[in-house]
VOGU-793291 format. One line per 2 residues: number of its first residue (from 1); their letters; for each residue x, y, z of C-alpha. Coordinates in steps of 0.001 Angstrom, whole numbers, plus 500000, padded with zeros to 6 digits. Example, Ala and Ser with C-alpha at 12.3 -4.5 7.8 and 13.67 -1.06 7.14 Angstrom:
BEGIN
1 = AS = 512300:495500:507800 | 513670:498940:507140
//
This chain:
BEGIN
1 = XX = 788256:099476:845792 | 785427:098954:843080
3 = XX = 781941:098353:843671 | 782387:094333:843094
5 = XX = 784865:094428:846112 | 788425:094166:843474
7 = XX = 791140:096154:843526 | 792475:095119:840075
9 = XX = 791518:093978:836721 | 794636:092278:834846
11 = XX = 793418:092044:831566 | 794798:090023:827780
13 = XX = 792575:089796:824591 | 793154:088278:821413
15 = XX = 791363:089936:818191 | 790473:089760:814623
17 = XX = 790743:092296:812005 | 791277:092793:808364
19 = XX = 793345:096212:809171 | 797240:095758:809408
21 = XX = 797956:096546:813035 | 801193:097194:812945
23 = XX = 800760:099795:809395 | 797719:101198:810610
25 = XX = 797799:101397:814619 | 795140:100167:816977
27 = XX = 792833:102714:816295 | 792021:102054:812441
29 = XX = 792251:098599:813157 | 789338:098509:815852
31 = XX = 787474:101053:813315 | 787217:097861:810795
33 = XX = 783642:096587:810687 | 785668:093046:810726
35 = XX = 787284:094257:814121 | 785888:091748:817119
37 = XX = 787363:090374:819998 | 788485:087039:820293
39 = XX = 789411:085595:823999 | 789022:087761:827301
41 = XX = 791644:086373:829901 | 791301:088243:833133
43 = XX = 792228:087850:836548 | 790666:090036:839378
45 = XX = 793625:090625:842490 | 795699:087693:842720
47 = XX = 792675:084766:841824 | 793503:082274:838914
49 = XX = 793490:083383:835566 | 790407:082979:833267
51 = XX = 789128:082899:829993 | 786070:083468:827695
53 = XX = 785661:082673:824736 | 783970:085618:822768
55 = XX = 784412:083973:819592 | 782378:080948:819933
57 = XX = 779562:082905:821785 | 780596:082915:825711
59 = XX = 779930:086773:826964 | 781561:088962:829416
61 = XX = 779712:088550:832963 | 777957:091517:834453
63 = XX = 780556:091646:836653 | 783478:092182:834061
65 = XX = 781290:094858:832267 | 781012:096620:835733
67 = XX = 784203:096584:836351 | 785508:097807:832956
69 = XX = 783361:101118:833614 | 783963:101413:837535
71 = XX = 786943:103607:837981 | 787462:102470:841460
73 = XX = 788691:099482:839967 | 792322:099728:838363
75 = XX = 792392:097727:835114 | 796080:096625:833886
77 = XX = 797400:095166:830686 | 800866:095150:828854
79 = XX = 800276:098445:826658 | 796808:099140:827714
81 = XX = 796323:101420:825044 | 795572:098638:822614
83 = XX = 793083:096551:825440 | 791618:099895:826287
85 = XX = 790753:101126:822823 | 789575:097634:821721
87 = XX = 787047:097145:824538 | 785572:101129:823971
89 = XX = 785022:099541:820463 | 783268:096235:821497
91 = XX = 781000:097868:824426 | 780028:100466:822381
93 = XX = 781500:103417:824703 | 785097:105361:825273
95 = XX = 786484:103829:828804 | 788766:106250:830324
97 = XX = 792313:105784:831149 | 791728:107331:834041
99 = XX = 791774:103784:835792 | 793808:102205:833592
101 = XX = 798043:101465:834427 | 799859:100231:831507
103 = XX = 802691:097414:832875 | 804304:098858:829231
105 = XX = 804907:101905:830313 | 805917:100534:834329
107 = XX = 808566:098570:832141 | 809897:101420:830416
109 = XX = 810578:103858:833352 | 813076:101376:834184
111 = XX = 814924:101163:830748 | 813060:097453:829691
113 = XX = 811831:095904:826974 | 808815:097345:824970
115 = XX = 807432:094216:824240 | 806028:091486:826984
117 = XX = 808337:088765:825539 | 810725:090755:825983
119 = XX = 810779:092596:829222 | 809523:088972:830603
121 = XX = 812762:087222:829321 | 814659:089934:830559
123 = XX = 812756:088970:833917 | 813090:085394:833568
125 = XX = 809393:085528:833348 | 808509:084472:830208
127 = XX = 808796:080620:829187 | 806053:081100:826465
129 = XX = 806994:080083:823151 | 807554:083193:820973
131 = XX = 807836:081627:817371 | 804231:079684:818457
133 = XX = 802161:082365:819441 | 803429:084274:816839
135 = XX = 802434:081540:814320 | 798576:081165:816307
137 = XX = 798139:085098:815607 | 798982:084633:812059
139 = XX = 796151:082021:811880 | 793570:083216:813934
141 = XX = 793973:087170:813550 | 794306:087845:810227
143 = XX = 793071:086920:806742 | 794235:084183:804943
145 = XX = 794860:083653:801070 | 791728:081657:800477
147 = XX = 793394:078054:798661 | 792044:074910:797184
149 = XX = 793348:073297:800477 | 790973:075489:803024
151 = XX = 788029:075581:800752 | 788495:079285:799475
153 = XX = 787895:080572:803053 | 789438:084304:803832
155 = XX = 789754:083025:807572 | 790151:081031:810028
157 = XX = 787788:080521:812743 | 788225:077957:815805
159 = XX = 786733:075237:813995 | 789073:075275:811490
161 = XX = 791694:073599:814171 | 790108:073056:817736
163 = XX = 793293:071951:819177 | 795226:075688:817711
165 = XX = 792071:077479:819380 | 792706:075477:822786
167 = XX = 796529:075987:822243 | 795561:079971:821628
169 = XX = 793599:080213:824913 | 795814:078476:826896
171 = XX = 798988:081250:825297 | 796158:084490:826114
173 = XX = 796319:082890:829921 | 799585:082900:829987
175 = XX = 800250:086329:828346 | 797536:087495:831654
177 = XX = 799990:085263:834272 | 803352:086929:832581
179 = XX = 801608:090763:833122 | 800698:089762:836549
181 = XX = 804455:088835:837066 | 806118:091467:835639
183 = XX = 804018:094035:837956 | 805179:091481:841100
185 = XX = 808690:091855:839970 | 808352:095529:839609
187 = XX = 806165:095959:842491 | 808722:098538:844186
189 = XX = 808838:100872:841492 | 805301:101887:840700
191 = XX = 804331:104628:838534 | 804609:107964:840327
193 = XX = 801170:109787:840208 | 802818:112382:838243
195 = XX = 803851:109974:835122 | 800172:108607:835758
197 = XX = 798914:111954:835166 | 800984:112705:832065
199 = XX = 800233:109131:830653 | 796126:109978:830942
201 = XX = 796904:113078:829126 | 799196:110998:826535
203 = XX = 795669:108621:826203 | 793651:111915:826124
205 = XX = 795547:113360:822708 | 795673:110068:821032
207 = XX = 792037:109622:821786 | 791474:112701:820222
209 = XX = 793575:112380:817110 | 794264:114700:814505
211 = XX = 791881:115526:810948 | 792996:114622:807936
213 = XX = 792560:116628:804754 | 791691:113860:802784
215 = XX = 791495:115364:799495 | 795349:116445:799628
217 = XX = 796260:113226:800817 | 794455:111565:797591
219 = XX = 795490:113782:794724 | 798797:113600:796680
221 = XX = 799351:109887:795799 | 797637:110370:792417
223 = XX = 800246:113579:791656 | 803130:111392:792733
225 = XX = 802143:108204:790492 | 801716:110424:787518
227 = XX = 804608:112297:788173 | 807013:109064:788328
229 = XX = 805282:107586:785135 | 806746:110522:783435
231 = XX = 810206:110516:784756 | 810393:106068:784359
233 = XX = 809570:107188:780589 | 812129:109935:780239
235 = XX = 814681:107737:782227 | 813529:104352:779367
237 = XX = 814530:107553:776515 | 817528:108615:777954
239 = XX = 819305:105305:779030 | 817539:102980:776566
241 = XX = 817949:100339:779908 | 814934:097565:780521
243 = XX = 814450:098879:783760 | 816353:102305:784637
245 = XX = 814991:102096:788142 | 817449:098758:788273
247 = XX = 820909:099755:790732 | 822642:097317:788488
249 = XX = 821736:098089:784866 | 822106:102016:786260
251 = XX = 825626:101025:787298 | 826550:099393:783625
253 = XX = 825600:102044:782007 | 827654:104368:783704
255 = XX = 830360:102272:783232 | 830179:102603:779753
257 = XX = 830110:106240:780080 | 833606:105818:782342
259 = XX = 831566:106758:785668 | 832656:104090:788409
261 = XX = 830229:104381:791045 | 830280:101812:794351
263 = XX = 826983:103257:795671 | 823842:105092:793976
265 = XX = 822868:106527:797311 | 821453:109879:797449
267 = XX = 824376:111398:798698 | 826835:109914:796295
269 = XX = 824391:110246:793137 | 824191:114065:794668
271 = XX = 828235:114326:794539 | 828576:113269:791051
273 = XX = 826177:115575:789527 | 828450:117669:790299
275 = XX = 830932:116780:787950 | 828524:115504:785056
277 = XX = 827281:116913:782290 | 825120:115788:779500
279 = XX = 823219:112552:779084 | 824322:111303:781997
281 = XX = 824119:114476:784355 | 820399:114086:783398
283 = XX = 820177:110372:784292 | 821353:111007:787404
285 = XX = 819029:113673:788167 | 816239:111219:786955
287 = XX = 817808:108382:789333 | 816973:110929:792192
289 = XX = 813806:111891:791182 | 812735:107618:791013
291 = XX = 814052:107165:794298 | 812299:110077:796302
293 = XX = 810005:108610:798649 | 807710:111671:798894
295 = XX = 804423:109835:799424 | 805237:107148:801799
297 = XX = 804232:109655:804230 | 800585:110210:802966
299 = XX = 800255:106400:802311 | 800370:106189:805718
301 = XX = 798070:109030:806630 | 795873:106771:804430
303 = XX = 796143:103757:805600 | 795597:105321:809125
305 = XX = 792779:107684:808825 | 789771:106249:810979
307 = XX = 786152:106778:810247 | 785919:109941:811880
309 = XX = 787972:111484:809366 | 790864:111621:812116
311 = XX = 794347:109561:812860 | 794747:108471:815969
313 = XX = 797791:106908:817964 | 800292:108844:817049
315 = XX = 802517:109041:819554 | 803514:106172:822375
317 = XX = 804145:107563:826003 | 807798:106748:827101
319 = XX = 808576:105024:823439 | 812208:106191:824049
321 = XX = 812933:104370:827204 | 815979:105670:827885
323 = XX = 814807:109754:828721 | 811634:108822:828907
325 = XX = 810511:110749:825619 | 807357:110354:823274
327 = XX = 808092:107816:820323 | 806671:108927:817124
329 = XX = 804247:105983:815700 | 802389:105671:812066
331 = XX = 803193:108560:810173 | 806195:109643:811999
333 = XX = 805125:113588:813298 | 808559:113899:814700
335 = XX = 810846:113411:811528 | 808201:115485:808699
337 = XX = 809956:117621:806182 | 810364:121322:806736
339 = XX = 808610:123667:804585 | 810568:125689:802362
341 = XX = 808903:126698:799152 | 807792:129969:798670
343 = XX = 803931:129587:798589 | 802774:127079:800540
345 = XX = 798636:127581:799999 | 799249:128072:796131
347 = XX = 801272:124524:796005 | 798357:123064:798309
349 = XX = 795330:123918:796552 | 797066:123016:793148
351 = XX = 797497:119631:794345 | 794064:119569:796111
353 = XX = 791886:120846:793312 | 794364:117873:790729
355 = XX = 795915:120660:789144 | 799693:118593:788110
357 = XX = 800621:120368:785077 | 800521:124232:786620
359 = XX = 802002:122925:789283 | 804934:121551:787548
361 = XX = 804855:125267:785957 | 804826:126670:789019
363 = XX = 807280:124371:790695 | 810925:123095:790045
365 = XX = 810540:119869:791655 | 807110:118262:792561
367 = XX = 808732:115331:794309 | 809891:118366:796852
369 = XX = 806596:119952:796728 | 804734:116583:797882
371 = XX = 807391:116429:800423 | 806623:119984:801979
373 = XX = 803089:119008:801966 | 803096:116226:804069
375 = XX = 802357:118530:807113 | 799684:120047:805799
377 = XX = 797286:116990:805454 | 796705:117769:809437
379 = XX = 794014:120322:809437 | 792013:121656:812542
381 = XX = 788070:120646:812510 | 785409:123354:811175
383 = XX = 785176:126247:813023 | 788590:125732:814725
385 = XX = 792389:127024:813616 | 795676:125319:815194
387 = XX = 797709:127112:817600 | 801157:125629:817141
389 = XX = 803951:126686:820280 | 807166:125069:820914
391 = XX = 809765:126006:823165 | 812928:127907:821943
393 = XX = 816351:126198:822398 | 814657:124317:825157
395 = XX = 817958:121695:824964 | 820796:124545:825143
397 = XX = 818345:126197:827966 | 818351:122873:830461
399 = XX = 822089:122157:829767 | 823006:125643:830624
401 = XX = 820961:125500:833625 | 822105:122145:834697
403 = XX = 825398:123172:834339 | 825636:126622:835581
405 = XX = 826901:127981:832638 | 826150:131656:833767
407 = XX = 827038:133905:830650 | 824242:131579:828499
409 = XX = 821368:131794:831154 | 821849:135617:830504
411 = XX = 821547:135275:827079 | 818437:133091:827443
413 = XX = 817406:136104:830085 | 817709:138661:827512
415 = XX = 817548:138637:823665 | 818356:134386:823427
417 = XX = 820752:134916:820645 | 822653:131926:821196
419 = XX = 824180:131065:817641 | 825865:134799:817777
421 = XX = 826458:135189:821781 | 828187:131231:821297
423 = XX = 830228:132807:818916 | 831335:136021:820550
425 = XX = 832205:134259:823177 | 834082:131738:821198
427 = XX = 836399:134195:819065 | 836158:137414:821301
429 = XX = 834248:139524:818807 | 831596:142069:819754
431 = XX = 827470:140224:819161 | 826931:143381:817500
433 = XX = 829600:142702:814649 | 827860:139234:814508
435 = XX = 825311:138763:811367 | 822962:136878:810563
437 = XX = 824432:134853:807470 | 828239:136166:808788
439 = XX = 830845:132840:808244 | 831623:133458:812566
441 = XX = 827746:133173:813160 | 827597:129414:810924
443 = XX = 830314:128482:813182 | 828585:129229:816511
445 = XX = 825869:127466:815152 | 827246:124431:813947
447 = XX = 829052:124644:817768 | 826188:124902:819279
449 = XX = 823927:122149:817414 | 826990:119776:817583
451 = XX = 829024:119972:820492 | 826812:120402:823406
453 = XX = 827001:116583:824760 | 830740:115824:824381
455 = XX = 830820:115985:820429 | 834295:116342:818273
457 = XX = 835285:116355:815308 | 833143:113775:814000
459 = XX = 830292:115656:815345 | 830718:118528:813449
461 = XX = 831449:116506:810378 | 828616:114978:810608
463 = XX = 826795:118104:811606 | 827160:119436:807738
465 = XX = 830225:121088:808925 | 831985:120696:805806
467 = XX = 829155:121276:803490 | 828488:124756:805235
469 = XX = 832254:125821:804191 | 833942:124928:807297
471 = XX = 837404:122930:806454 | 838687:119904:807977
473 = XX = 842009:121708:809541 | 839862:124068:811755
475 = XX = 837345:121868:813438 | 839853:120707:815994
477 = XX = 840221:124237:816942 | 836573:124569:816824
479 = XX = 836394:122002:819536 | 838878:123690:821620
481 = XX = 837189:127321:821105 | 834052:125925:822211
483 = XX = 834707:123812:825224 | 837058:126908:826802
485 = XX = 833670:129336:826129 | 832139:126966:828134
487 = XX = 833717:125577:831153 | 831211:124700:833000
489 = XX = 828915:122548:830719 | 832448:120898:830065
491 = XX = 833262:120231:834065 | 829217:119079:834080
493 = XX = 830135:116010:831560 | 832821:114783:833862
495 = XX = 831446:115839:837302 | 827817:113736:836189
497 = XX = 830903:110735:834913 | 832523:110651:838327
499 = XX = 829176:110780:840171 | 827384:107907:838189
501 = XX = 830972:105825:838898 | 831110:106511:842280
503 = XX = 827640:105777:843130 | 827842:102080:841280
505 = XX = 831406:101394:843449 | 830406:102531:846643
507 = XX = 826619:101648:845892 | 826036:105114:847323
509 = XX = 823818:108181:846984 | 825686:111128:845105
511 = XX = 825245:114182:843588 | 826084:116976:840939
513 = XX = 823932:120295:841000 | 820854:119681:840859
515 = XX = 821553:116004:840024 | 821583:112573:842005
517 = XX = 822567:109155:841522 | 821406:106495:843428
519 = XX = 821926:102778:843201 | 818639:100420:844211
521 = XX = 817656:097071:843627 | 820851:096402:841126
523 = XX = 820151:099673:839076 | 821553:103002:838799
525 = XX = 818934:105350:838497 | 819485:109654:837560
527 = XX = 817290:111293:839454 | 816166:114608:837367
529 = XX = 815214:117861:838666 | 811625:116895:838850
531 = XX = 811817:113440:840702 | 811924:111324:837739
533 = XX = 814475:108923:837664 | 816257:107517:834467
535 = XX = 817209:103508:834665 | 820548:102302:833886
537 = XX = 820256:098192:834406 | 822742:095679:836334
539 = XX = 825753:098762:835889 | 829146:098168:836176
541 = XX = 832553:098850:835657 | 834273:097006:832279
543 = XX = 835992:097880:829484 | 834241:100124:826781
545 = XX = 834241:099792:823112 | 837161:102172:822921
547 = XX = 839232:099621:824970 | 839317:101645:828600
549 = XX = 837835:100984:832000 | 833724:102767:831989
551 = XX = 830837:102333:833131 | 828336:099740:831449
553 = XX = 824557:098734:831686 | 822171:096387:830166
555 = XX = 819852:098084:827963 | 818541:097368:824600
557 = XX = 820713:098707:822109 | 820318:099627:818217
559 = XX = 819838:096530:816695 | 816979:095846:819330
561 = XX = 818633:093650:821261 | 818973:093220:825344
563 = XX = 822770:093331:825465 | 825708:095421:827609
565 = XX = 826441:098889:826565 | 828742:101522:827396
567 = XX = 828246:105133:828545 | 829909:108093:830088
569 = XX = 829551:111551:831330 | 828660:113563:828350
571 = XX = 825887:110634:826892 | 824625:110882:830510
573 = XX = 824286:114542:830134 | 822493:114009:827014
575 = XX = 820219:111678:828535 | 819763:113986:831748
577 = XX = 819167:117198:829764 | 816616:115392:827286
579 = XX = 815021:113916:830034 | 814496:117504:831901
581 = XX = 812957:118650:828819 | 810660:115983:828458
583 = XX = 809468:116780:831465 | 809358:120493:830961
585 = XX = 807158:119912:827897 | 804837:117142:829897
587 = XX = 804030:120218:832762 | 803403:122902:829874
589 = XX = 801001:120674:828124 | 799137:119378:831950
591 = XX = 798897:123337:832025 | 797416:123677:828722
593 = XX = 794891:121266:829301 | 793675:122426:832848
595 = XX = 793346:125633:830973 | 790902:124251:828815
597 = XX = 793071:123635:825482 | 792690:120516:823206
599 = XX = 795575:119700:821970 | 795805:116944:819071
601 = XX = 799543:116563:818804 | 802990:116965:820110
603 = XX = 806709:117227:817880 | 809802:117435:820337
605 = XX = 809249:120350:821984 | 806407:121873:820298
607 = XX = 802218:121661:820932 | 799762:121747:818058
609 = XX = 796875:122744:819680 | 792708:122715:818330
611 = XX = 791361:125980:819540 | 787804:127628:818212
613 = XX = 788008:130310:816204 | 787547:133941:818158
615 = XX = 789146:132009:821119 | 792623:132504:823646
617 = XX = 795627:134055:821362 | 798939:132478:820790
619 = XX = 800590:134681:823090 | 798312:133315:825892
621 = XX = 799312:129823:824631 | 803125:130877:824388
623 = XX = 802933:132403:828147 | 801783:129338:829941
625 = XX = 804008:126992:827622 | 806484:129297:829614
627 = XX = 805570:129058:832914 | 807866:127562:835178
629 = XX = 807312:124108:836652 | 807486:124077:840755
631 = XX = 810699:122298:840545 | 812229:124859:838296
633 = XX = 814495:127843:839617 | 816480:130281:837726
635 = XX = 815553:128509:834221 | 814447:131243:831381
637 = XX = 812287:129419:829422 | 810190:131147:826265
639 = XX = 807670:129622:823857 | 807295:131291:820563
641 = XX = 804246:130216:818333 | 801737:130836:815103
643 = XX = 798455:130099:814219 | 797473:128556:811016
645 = XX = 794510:126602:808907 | 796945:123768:808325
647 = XX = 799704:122064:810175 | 803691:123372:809417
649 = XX = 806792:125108:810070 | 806720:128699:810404
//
């Protein structure tokens, strides 16, 4: 309890900035000298729900300020990240997350909703208007197009339309009362100390951010306008069309030239190249290099840089609710290109020091180059290099372990060759006969990256199967060869299937290895290997979308939507195993920071880590990434890693 006698802080605030929130993320938009806050609605405990109005000059009490410091006082909001970083903005000072529980993230452990409307209609919680307090944000928050009508004004303030400002105060209440219900609702599933721990880590590294090389990030948008003024001009020569960048006039004039096309996609613009020559093999080539996207990437670097020099925010803790995983936010970390060209320091100081034309020397395709870039706009701070470690086949490790799959844990054990042990096991050929580049060694992998959670045919297909030389008539067998190698991981998919069933008919505790199912509250939750459970909502028996009798939940599904949705044994296994490694990579990087390490980022399995020049060594970086959590027997796990001035993929 806090020095003010509370237990709890629940907390709303509405704010103004000229930064795009959603584009640029919390943290550049509380940077904005234009950033202020708005309304405070509070409520300490259980009292009524209160609100001042910052904007027209009401100030938070002495008490409120207190309590927003004193950590013996728990402060909640619906993603406290954003309350949090605002209100270190407007008093002037960082407030911890140390006492800070985000209802967001409560939500999420059990599979709801990321957004408050959302998880409280799912609730039957929320009766606020969406479409209205959407429309009083829009006024209030953000600029508007100064018009005859308003005077020429670039904003609204509550004058402008005291009954919308009393409207607004009375919604921030409400959005307070809704938070405060969701937590009642949820009251028997609190946030295990553990997730609390690894979500004041996830504040920690977002807190922290990651430096931008500005410069690259610059001439990188400069290179790539230049660049696509030249190939609009050579595109205007070589199809004489008003606008070559048009999908329709494109079309016509291919049609002319008897190519029929349905779709100028990359993949089917890539296929007819192929088979065309001339002026219209060059076309095509020009239609790819208009419709590269190479800088959206570093516009969004931009747009988030703050005025430390540093983006911020850019991951969100439990963003895939389903395992449990980090969501990528802003500029995307988790889906960067690979590096591939040859030089990678030459390419970046060309583009740094606005050197185009050498670089176009240099380089077949500067669209690509920009591309392979992109990582390297993260840079450590002076006196500092990154220390990059990620876990090795940290996936195929859990799933073997989960499983039992014996002969792969030795391989793991020993030299970890899994693409050639998969397939000497798979066609009974000697590892040693087994080359890197060999046609048996592409299958193995293409096995291995496809097939793992219950995948066919269509997996491998759309694996790249076919475009690494593979033909359509042997991936059935490929299937086949696979699953019989591994007999266990296949029994696991079926074994988790019947478990997960039985424990939603006979509402009963059961288990597989080192798995359980329980059924609580009208959920089925998986418990992991580590305590954390994965939420399945209302489940039931019903007919799947393949017409047969499975097992269903409410969840929200690809088009963002709360509906019904199928699963089964091997997408449980899927979820289980990425789950597992989640939490693998959550202990290695609690490790890493009780060992003193900053790190500033985090890509699937992999840390990027700040560390001072002269200081620690990759391999003592890779050896605690290593370590085995408490809850983890009999698992080989290894790290591999690099150093480097500039963030990318060894």
């Amino acid at each position: 309890m806090g020095e003010v006698g509370y237990k709890t802080l629940a907390i709303d605030i509405e704010t103004f900035s000229d930064v795009d929130l959603i584009k640029c993320g919390v943290y550049a938009y509380a940077d904005s000298p234009a950033f202020e806050i708005l309304l405070f609605a509070y409520s300490f405990d259980d009292e009524e729900t209160k609100i001042i109005d910052l904007a027209q000059g009401e100030q938070l009490t002495e008490e409120i300020k207190n309590a927003l410091s004193d950590v013996g006082i728990i402060k909640t909001a619906f993603n406290a990240n954003f309350e949090r970083t605002c209100l270190s903005k407007y008093m002037g000072v960082r407030l911890s997350p140390e006492s800070w529980v985000c209802t967001a993230v409560q939500s999420a452990m059990l599979a709801l909703p990321l957004s408050l409307e959302g998880v409280g209609a799912v609730l039957g919680l929320s009766e606020q208007k969406l479409k209205e307090g959407k429309d009083l944000i829009r006024y209030f928050c953000v600029p508007c197009k100064p018009t005859k009508t308003n005077g020429g004004r670039s904003r609204n303030l509550p004058c402008h339309a005291p009954e919308k400002w009393e409207q607004f105060k009375t919604y921030c209440i409400r959005d307070v009362d809704v938070e405060k219900g969701i937590r009642q609702k949820l009251h028997k599933f609190p946030i295990p100390e553990s997730e609390m721990a690894f979500y004041r880590l996830d504040q920690e590294i977002n807190d922290r951010g990651v430096l931008v090389d500005r410069e690259l990030v610059e001439q990188s948008i400069t290179c790539d306008l230049l660049h696509k003024d030249i190939v609009t001009n050579r595109a205007y020569e070589v199809t004489g069309l008003e606008n070559p960048n048009s999908v329709s006039q494109l079309k016509g004039w291919l049609s002319e030239r008897g190519v029929e096309i349905d779709s100028l996609s990359k993949g089917a613009v890539a296929e007819l190249i192929e088979d065309a020559d001339g002026e219209v093999l060059e076309a095509l080539k020009l239609r790819l290099l208009m419709a590269k996207t190479s800088v959206k990437k570093y516009e969004a670097i931009e747009r988030s840089v703050c005025s430390d020099g540093r983006v911020h925010g850019l991951l969100q803790f439990y963003g895939a609710n389903r395992t449990g995983r980090w969501a990528g936010r802003l500029v995307q970390v988790q889906n960067l290109p690979q590096n591939h060209i040859s030089d990678l320091e030459l390419a970046r100081s060309l583009v740094r020091r606005g050197q185009f034309e050498e670089l176009e020397l240099f380089y077949e395709s500067t669209p690509n180059v920009l591309s392979e870039l992109i990582r390297t706009a993260f840079i450590p701070k002076e006196g500092c290099r990154f220390i990059v470690a990620d876990f090795s086949a940290i996936e195929a490790r859990v799933l073997a372990w989960l499983s039992g799959e014996q002969w792969r844990l030795d391989v793991f054990a020993t030299h970890g060759k899994i693409y050639e042990a998969s397939a000497s096991a798979m066609f009974g050929v000697p590892i040693e006969e087994i080359t890197k580049g060999s046609p048996l060694r592409q299958k193995g992998k293409i096995a291995e990256l496809a097939l793992g959670y219950g995948g066919a045919v269509g997996a491998l297909t759309s694996m790249g199967a076919l475009a690494m030389g593979l033909s359509e008539e042997e991936l059935p067998g490929l299937v086949s060869t696979w699953r019989n190698a591994n007999p266990h991981i296949t029994q696991f998919w079926w074994d988790v299937d019947e478990a997960a069933v039985r424990a939603v008919r006979e509402r009963k505790e059961t288990q597989v290895g080192l798995i359980r199912f329980q059924y609580a509250s009208g959920i089925l939750f998986a418990m992991l290997p580590s305590g954390r459970k994965l939420a399945y909502v209302k489940p039931r028996m019903g007919v799947n979308k393949y017409g047969r009798d499975g097992l269903t939940y409410e969840g929200v599904g690809e088009n963002k939507k709360w509906e019904r949705m199928d699963t089964y044994g091997p997408k449980l296994v899927e979820n289980i195993v990425q789950g597992t490694s989640r939490d693998i990579l959550a202990e290695a990087m609690m490790r890493l920071k009780k060992a003193g390490f900053s790190i500033v980022f985090h890509v699937h399995d992999e840390a990027v880590l700040e560390v001072p020049e002269g200081e620690s060594s990759v391999e003592e970086v890779c050896r605690i990434m290593a370590e085995q959590p408490s809850w983890v027997h009999g698992l080989p796990l290894r790290a591999d890693g690099y150093e480097c001035q500039f963030y990318k993929k060894d």
